[in-house]
Backbone as JSON, one array per atom type, in Angstrom:
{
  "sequence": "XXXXXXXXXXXXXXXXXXXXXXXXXXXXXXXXXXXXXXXXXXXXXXXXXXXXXXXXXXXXXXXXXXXXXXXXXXXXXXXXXXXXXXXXXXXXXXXXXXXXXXXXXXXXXXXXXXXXXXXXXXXXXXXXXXXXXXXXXXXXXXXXXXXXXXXXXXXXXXXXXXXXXXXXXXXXX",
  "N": [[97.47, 83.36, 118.77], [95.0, 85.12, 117.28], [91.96, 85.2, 115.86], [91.44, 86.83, 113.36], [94.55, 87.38, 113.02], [94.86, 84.79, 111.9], [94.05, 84.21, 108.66], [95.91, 86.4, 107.64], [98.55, 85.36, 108.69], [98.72, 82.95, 107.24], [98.52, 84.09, 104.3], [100.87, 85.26, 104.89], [102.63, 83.11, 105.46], [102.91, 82.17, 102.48], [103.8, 83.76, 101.16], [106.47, 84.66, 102.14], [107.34, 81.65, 101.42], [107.41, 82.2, 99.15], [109.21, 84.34, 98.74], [111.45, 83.09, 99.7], [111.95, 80.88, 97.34], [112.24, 82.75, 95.05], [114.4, 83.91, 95.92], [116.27, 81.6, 96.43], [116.05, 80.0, 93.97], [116.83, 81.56, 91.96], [119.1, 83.09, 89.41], [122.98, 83.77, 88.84], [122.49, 86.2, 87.02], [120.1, 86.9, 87.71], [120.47, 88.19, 90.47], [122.04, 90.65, 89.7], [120.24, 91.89, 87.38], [117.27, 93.09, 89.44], [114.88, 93.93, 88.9], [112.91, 91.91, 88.26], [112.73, 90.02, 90.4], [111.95, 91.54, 92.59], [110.02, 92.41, 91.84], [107.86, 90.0, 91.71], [108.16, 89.88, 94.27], [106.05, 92.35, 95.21], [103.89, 91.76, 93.29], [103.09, 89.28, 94.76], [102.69, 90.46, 97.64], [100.7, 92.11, 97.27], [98.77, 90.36, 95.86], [98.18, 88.65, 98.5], [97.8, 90.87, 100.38], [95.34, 93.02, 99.93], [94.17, 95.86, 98.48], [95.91, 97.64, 98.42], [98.4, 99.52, 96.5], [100.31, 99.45, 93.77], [103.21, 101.87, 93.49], [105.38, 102.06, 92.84], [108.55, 100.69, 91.52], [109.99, 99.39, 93.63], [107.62, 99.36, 95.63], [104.72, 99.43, 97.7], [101.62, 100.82, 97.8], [99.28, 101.7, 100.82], [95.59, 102.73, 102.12], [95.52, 105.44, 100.84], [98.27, 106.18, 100.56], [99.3, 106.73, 103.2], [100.37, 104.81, 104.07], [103.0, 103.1, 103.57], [104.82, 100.46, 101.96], [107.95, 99.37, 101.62], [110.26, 97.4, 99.35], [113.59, 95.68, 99.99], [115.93, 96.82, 97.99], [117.95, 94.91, 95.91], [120.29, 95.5, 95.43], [121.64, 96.98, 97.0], [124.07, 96.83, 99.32], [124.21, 97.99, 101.79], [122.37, 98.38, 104.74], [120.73, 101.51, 105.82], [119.33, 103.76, 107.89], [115.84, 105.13, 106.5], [113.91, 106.24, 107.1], [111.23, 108.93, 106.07], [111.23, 112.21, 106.65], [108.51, 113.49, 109.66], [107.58, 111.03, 109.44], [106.66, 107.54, 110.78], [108.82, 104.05, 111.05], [108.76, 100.87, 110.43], [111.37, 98.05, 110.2], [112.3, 95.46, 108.69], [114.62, 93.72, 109.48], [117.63, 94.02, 111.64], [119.54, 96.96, 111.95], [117.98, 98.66, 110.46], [117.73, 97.04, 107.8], [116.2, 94.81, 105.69], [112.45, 95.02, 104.17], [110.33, 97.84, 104.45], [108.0, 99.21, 106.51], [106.08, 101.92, 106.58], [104.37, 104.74, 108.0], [102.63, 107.34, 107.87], [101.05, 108.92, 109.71], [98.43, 109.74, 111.96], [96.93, 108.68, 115.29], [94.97, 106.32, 116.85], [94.8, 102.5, 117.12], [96.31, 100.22, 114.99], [97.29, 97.59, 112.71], [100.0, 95.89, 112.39], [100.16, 93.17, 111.17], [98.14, 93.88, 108.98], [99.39, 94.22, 107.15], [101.37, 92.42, 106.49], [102.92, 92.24, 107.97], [103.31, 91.54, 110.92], [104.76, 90.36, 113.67], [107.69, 90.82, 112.87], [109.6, 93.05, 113.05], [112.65, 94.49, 113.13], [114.3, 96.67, 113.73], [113.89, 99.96, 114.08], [112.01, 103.32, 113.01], [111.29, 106.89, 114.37], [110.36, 109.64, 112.84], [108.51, 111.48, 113.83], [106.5, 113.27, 115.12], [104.83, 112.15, 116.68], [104.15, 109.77, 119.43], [104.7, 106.29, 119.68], [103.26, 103.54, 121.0], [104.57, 100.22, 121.06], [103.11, 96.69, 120.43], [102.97, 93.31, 121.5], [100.15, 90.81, 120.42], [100.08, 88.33, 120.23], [99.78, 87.7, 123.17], [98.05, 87.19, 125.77], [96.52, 89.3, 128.34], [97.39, 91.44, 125.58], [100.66, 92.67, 125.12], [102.97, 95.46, 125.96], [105.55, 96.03, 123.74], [108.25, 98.01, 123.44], [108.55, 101.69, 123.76], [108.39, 104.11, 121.02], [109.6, 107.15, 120.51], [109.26, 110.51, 119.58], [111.62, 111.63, 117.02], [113.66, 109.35, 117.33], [115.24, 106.7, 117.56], [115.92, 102.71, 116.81], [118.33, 100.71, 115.85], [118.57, 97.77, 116.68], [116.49, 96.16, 118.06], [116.44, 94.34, 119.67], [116.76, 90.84, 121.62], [114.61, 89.68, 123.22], [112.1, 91.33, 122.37], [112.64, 90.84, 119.65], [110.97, 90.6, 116.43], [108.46, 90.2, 117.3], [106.58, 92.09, 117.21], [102.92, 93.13, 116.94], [101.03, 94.66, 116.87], [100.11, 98.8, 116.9], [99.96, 101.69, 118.97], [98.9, 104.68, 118.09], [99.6, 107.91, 119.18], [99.24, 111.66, 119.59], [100.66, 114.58, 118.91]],
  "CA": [[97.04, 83.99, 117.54], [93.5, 85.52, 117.15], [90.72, 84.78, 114.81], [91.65, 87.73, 112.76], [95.79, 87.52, 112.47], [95.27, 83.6, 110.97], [94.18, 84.51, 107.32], [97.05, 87.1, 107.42], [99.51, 84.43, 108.53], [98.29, 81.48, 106.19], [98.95, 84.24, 103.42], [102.21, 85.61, 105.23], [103.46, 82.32, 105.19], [103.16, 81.7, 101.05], [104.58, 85.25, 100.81], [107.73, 83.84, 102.59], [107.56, 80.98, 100.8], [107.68, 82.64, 97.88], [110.21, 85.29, 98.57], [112.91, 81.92, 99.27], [111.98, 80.16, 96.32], [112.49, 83.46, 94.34], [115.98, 83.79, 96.27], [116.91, 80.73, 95.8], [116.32, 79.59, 92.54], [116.99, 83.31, 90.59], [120.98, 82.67, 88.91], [123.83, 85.19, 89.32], [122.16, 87.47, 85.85], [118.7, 88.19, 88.36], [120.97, 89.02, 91.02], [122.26, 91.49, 89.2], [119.18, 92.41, 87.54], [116.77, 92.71, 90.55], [113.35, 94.29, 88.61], [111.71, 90.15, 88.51], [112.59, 89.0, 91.27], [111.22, 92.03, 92.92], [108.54, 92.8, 91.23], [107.48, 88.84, 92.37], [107.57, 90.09, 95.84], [105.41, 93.15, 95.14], [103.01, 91.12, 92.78], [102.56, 88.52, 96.18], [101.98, 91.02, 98.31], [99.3, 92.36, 96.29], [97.92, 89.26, 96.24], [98.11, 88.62, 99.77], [97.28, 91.83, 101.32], [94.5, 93.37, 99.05], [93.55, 97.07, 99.48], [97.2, 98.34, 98.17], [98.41, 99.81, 94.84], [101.65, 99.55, 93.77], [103.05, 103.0, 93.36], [106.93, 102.45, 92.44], [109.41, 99.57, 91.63], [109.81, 98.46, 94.59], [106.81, 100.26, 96.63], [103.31, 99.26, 97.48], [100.53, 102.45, 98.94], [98.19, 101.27, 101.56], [95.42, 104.05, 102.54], [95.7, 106.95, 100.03], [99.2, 106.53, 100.93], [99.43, 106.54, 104.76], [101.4, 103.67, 104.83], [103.69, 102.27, 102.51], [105.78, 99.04, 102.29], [108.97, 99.31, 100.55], [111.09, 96.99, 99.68], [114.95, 96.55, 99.46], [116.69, 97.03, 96.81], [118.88, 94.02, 96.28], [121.9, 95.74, 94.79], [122.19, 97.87, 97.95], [124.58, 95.88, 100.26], [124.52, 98.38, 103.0], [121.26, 99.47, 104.58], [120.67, 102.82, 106.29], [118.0, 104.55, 108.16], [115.49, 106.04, 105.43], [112.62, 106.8, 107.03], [111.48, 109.85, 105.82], [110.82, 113.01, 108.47], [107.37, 113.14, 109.63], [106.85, 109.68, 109.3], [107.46, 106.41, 111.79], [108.92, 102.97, 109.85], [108.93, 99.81, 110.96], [112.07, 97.36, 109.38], [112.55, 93.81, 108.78], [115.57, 93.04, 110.04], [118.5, 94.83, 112.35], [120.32, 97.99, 111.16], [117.32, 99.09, 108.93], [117.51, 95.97, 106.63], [114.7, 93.87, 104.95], [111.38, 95.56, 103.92], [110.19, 98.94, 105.74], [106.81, 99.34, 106.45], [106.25, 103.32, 106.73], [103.02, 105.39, 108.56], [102.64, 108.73, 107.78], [99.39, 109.54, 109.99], [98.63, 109.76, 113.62], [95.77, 108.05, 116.09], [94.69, 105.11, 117.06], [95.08, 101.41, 116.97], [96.83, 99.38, 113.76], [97.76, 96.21, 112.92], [101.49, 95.51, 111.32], [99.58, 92.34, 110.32], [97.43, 93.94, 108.03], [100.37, 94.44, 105.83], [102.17, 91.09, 106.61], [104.37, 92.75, 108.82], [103.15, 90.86, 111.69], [105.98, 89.56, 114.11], [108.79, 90.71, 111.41], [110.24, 93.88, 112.85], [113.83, 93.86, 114.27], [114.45, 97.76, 113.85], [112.72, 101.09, 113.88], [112.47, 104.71, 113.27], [110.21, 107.67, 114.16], [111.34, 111.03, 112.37], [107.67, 111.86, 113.47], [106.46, 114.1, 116.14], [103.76, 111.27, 117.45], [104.74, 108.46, 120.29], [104.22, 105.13, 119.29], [103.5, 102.32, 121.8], [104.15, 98.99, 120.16], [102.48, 95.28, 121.2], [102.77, 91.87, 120.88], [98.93, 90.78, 120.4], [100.08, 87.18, 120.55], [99.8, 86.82, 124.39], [96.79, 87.65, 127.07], [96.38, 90.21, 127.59], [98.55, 92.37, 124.77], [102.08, 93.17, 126.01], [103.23, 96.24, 125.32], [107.07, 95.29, 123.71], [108.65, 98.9, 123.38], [107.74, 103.04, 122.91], [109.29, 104.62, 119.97], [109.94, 108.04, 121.08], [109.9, 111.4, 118.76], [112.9, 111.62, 116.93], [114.43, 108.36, 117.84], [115.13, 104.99, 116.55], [116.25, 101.81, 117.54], [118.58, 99.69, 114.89], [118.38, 97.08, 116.69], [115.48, 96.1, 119.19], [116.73, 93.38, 120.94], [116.51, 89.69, 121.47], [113.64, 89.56, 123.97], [111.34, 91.86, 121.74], [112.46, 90.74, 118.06], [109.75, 89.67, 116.07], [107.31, 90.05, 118.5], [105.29, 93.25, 117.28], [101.73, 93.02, 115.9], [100.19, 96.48, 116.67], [100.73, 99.89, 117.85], [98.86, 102.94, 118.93], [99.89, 106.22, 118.34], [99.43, 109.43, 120.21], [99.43, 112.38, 118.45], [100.57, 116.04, 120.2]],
  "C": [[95.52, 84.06, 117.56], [92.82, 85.09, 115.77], [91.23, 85.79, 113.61], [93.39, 87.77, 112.41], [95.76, 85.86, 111.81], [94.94, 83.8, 109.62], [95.65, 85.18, 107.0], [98.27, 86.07, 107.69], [99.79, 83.33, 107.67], [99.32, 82.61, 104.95], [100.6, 84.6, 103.77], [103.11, 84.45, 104.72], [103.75, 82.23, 103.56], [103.61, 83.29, 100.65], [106.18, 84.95, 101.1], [108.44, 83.25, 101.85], [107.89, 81.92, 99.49], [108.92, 83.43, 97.75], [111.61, 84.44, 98.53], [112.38, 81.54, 98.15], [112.05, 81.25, 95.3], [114.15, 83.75, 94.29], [117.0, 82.82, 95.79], [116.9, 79.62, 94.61], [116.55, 80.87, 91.51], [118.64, 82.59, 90.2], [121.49, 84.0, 89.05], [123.07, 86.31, 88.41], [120.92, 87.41, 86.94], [119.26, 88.61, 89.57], [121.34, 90.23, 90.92], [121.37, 92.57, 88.41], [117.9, 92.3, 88.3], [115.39, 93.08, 89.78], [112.51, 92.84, 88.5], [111.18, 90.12, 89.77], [111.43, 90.13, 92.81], [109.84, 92.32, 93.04], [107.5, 91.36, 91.75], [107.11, 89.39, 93.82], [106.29, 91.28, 95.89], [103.8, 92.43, 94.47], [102.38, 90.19, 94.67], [102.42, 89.17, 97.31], [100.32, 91.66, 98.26], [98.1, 91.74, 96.87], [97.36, 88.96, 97.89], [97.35, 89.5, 100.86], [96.35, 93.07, 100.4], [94.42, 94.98, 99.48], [94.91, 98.03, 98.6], [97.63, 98.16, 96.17], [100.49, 100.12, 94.64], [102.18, 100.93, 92.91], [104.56, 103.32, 92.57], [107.57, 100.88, 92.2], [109.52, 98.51, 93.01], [108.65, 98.83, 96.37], [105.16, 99.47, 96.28], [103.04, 100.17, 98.76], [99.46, 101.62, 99.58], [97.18, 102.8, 101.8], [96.04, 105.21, 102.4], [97.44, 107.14, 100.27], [100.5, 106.83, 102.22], [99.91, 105.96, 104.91], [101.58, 103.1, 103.53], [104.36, 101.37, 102.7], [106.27, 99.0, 101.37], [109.86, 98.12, 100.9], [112.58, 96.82, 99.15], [115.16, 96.35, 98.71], [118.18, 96.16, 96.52], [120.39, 94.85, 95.96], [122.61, 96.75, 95.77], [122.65, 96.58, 98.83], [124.45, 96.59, 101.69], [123.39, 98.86, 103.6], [121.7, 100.43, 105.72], [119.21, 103.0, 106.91], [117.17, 105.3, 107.05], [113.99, 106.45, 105.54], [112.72, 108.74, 107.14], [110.71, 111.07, 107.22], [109.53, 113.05, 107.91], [106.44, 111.49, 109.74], [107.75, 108.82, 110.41], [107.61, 105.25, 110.88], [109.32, 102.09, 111.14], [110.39, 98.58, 109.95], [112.37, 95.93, 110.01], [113.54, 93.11, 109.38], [116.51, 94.51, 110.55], [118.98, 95.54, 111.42], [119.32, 98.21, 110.18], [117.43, 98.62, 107.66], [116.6, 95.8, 106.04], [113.68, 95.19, 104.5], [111.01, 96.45, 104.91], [108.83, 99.3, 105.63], [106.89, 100.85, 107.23], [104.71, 103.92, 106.83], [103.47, 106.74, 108.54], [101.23, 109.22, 108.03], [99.45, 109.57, 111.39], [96.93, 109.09, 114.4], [95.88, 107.05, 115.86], [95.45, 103.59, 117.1], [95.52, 101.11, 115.49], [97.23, 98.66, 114.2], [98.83, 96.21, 111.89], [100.48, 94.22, 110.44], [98.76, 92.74, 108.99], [98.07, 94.59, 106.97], [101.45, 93.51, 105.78], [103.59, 91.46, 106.72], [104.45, 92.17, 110.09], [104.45, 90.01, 112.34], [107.43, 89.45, 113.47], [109.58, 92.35, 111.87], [111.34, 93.68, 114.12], [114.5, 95.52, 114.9], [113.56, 98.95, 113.5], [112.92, 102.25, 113.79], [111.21, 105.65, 113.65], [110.79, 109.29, 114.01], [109.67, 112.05, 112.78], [107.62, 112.68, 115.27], [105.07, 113.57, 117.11], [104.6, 110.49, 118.53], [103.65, 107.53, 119.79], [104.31, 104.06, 120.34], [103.52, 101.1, 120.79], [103.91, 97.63, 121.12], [102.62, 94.55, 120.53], [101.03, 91.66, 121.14], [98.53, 89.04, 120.52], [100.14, 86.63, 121.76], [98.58, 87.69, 124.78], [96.9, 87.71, 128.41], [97.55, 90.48, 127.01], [99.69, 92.75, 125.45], [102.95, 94.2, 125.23], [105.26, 96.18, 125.29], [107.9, 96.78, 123.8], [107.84, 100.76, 122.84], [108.65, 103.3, 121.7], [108.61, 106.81, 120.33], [109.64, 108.86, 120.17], [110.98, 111.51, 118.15], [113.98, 110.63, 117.37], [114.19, 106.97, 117.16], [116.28, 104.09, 117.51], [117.1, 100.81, 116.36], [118.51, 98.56, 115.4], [117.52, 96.71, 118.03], [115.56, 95.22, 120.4], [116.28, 91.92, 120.94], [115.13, 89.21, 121.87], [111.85, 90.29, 123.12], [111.03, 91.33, 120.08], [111.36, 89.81, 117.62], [108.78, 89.37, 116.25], [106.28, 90.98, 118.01], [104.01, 93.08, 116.12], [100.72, 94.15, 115.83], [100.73, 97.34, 117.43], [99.87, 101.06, 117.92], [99.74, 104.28, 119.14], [99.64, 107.38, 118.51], [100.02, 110.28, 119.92], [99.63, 113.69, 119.34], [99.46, 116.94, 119.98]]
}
């Protein structure tokens, strides 16, 4: 870990923290109504990762919009692919589960970390017409863990890769 992904992890972690101790102390009535317990996770991101405006229920806008981080919607049991075309998404867990971190831009270097996405994606999509290399940033040098293709996705990334990605550069036609 670099000089630069430990703030983001310190807060990652009490983001975590927070999201179990929201899980598991809520009772069956905030299961059912999810706007708290949500809105908790959106509030601690906030906090956490500064810079971002919360734009929807369960949505926070990074850069004018360029990248958003949604998250799920407890009362959905089933998830789905939902990144939208044009854009590449990153998701929290296999089969397009957990929280989806979504880029709608093209060039250069980024850091998942700098939306405490860091080491947290298990599946992916790109409905976009860029290639995306993605890296782990936690070894030396960077190791590049998978491409994400045009038009292609991955529900589930694999054992050897999961969890692993902390940036990606993307190459624009």
């Amino acid at each position: 870990m670099n000089a630069r992904q430990l703030p983001r992890a310190i807060a990652l972690g009490g983001l975590a923290l927070g999201t179990i101790l929201t899980t598991f102390t809520g009772t069956a009535d905030a299961a059912a109504t999810p706007g708290p317990a949500v809105q908790d996770q959106v509030d601690a991101q906030l906090r956490a990762y500064p810079g971002g405006i919360q734009t929807g229920p369960r949505e926070v806008s990074y850069r004018g919009g360029k990248v958003t981080l949604t998250f799920p919607d407890p009362a959905r049991t089933a998830a789905a692919d939902t990144c939208a075309t044009g854009a590449y998404c990153f998701y929290e867990h296999k089969d397009f589960g957990g929280r989806k971190l979504t880029f709608r831009d093209c060039g250069g270097w980024q850091y998942l970390t700098d939306y405490g996405f860091g080491n947290k994606t298990s599946s992916w999509s790109n409905r976009s017409k860029n290639t995306v290399k993605v890296y782990d940033e936690g070894v030396s040098p960077r190791q590049e863990l998978w491409l994400m293709e045009p038009d292609a996705a991955s529900a589930n990334i694999g054992l050897a890769v999961n969890d692993k990605a902390d940036s990606f550069l993307t190459y624009c036609p």
